[in-house]
Backbone as a ProteinNet text record, in pm:
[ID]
protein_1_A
[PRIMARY]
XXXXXXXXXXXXXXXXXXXXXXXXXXXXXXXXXXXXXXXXXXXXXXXXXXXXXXXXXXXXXXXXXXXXXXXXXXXXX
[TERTIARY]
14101.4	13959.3	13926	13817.1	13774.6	13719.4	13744.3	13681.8	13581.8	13455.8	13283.2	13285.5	13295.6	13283.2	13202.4	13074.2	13031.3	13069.7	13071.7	13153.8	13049.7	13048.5	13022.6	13106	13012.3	13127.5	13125.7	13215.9	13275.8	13271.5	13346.3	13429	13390.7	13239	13228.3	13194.1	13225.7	13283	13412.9	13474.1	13661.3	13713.5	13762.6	13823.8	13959.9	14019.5	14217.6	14280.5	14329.7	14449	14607.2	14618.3	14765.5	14907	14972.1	15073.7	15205.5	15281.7	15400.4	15473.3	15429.3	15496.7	15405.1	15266.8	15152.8	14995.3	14936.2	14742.4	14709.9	14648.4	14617.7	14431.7	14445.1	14251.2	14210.7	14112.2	14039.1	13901.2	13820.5	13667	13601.1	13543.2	13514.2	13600.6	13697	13821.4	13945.2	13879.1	13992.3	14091.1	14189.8	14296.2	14236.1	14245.5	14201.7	14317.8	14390.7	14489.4	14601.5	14677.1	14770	14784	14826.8	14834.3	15010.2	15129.7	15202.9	15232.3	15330.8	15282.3	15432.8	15482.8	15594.4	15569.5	15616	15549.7	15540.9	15645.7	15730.4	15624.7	15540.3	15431.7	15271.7	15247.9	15134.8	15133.3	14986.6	14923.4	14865.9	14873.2	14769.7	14702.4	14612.9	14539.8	14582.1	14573.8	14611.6	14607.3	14680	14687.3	14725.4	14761.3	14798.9	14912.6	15038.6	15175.9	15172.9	15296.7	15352.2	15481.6	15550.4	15690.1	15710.1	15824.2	15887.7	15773.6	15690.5	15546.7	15516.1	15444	15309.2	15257.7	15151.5	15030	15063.1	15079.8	15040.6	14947	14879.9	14773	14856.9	14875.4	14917.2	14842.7	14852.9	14789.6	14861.6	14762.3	14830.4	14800.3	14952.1	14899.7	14870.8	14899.1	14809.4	14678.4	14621.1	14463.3	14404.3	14390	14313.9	14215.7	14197.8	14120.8	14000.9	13900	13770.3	13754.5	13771.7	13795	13623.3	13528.1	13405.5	13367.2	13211	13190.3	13048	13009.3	12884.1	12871.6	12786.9	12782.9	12682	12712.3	12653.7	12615.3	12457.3	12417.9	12345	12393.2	12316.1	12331.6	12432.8	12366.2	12313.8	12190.8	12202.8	12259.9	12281.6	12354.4	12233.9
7370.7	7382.8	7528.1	7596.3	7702.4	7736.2	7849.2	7890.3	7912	7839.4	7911	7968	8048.9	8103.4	8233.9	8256.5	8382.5	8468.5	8604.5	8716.5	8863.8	8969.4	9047.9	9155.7	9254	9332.2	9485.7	9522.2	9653.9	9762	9730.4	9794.8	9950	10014.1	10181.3	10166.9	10062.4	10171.7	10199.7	10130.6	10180.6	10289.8	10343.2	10465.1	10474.4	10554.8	10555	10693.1	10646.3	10785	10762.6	10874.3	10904.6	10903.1	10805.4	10824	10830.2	10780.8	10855.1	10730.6	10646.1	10540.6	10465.4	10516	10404.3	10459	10393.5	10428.4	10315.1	10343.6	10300.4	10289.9	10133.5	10104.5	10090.4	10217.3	10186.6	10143.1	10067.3	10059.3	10104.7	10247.1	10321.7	10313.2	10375	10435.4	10336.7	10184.1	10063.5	10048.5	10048.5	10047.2	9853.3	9784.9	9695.8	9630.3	9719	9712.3	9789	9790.7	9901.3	9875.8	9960.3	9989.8	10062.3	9959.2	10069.4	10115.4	10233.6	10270.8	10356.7	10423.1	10470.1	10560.9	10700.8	10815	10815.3	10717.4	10711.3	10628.2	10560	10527.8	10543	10695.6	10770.4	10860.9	10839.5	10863	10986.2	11121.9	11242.5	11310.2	11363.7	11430.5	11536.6	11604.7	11752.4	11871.4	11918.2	12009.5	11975.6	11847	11784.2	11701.7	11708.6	11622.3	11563.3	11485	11426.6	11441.6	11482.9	11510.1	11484.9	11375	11314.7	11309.8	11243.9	11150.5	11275.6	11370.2	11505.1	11487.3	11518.3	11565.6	11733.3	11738.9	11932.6	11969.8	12051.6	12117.9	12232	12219.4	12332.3	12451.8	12552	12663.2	12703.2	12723.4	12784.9	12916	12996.5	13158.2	13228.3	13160	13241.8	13269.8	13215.6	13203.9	13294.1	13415.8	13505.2	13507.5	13547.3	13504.2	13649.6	13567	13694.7	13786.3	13879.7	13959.3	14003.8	13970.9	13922	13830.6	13741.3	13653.7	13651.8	13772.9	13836.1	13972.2	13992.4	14122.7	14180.4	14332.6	14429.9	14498.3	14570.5	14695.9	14793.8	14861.7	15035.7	14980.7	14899.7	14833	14718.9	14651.9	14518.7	14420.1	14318.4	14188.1	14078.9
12401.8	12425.6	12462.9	12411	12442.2	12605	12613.2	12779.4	12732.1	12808.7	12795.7	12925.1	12986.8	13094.9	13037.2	13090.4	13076.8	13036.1	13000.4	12942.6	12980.2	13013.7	12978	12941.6	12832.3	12781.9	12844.6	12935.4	12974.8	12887.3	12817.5	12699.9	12759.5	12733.5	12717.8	12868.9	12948.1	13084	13165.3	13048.4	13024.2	13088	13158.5	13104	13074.2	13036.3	13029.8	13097.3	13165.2	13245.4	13196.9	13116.7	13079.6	13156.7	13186.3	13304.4	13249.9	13313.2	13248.8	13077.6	13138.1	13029.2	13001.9	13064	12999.5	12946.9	12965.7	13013.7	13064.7	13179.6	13301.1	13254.6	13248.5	13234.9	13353.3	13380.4	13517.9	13455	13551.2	13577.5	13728.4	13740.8	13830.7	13947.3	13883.8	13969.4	13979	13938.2	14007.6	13862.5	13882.7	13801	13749	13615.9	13564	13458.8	13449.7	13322.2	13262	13193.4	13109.7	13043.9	12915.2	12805.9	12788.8	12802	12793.9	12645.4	12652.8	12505.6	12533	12382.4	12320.6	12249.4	12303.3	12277	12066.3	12050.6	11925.5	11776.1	11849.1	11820.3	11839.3	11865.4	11931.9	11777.3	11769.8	11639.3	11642.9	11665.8	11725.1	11544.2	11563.3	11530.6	11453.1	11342.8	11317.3	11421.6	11428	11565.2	11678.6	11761	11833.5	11783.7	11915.8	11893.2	12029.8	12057.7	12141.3	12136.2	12297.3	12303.3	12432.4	12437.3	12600.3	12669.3	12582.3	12695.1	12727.9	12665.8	12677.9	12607.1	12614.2	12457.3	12475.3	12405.8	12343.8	12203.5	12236.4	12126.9	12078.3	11960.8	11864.8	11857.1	11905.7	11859.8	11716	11620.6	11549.3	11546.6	11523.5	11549.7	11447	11317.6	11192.9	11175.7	11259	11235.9	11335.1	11263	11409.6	11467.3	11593.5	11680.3	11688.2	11681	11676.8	11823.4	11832.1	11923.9	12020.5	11927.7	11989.9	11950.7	12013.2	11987.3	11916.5	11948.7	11887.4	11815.3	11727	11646.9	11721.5	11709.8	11779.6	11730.7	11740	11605	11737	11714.6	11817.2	11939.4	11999	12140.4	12164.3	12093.6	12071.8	12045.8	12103.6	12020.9	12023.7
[MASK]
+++++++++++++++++++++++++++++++++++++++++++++++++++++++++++++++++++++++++++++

């Protein structure tokens, strides 16, 4: 038999904190849940890896970096 018990849905006031072997679901501050997880199965992004449970962002160093952020003519930018 199904539970009818009321429900509301949380969900986007979730948050997740990265710990060492898990993510930790809080709802305003109170720990609610975990998520443990295996660095070995962590899906990242282009430019982003995972190594012995870290996230690291790839810099890549081929791509040079603009030395200002604005153009300048007589003094003005």
């Amino acid at each position: 038999m199904a539970d009818l018990s009321p429900r509301t849905d949380i969900t986007e006031r979730i948050r997740g904190e990265i710990r060492e072997n898990a993510i930790i679901l809080t709802m305003h501050g109170k720990p609610i849940g975990h998520i443990p997880f295996d660095a070995s199965c962590v899906l990242m992004d282009q430019g982003y890896e995972v190594d012995d449970q870290r996230i690291f962002r790839v810099d890549n160093t081929g791509i040079p970096q603009p030395s200002q952020y604005v153009d300048c003519e007589n003094g003005w930018c």
